[in-house]
N, C-alpha and C positions, 0 to 999 in steps of 0.2 A: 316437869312435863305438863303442858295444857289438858284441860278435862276434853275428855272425848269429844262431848258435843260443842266444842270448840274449836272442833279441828275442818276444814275444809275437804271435798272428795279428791280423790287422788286424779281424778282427770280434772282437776283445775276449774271445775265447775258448778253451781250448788241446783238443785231441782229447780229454783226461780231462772235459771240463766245468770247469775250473778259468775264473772269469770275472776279468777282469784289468778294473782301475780306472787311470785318469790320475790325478793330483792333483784336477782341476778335477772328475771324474766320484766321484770319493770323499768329498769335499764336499757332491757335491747328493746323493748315497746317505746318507751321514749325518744331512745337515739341520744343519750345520757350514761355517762360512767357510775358504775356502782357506786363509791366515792358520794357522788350525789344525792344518789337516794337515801344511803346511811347519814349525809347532813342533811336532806329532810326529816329524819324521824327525829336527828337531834335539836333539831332547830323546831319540832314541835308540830310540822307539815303534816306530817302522818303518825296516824296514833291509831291506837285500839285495834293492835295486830292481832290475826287470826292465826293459828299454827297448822299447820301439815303432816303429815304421818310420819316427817322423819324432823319436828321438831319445830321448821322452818319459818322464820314468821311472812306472813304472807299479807297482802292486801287486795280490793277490790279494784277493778277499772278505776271505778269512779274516782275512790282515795286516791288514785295515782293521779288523775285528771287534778281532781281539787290540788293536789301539794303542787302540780307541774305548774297550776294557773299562781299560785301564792307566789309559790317563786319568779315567776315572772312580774307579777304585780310589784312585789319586794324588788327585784332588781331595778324597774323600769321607778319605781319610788326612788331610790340612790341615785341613778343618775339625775333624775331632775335637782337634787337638794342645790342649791348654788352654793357653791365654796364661801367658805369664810374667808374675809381678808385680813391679812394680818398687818 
């Protein structure tokens, strides 16, 4: 279980305005299958999860913004590579 003060307020919110996401709520803000965002935390996109009162790890806007932009960078990388010929 996460230390207290590492846990996020339960309206999704912190005093600065910082808005904190679940997996499942980062998902439907992206317009993205869960699937996805569990392979950005393993692929290393998003790291340094905060938890929630019943556990949850959660993240901020921004972590979600930055892993969404990675991943796109990273895709948009792959396609350019030029095939190798054999």
């Amino acid at each position: 279980m996460p230390h207290p003060t590492n846990r996020a307020p339960a309206d999704g919110r912190d005093a600065d305005g910082t808005i904190w996401f679940t997996i499942a709520e980062a998902a439907a803000f992206t317009g993205r299958a869960v699937q996805t965002i569990y392979s950005w935390e393993r692929r290393g996109h998003l790291t340094d999860p905060r938890h929630d009162e019943q556990g949850r790890r959660i993240y901020t806007q921004q972590q979600i913004a930055d892993a969404e932009r990675t991943a796109r960078h990273n895709a948009a990388a792959t396609r350019r590579v030029e095939p190798i010929a054999c």
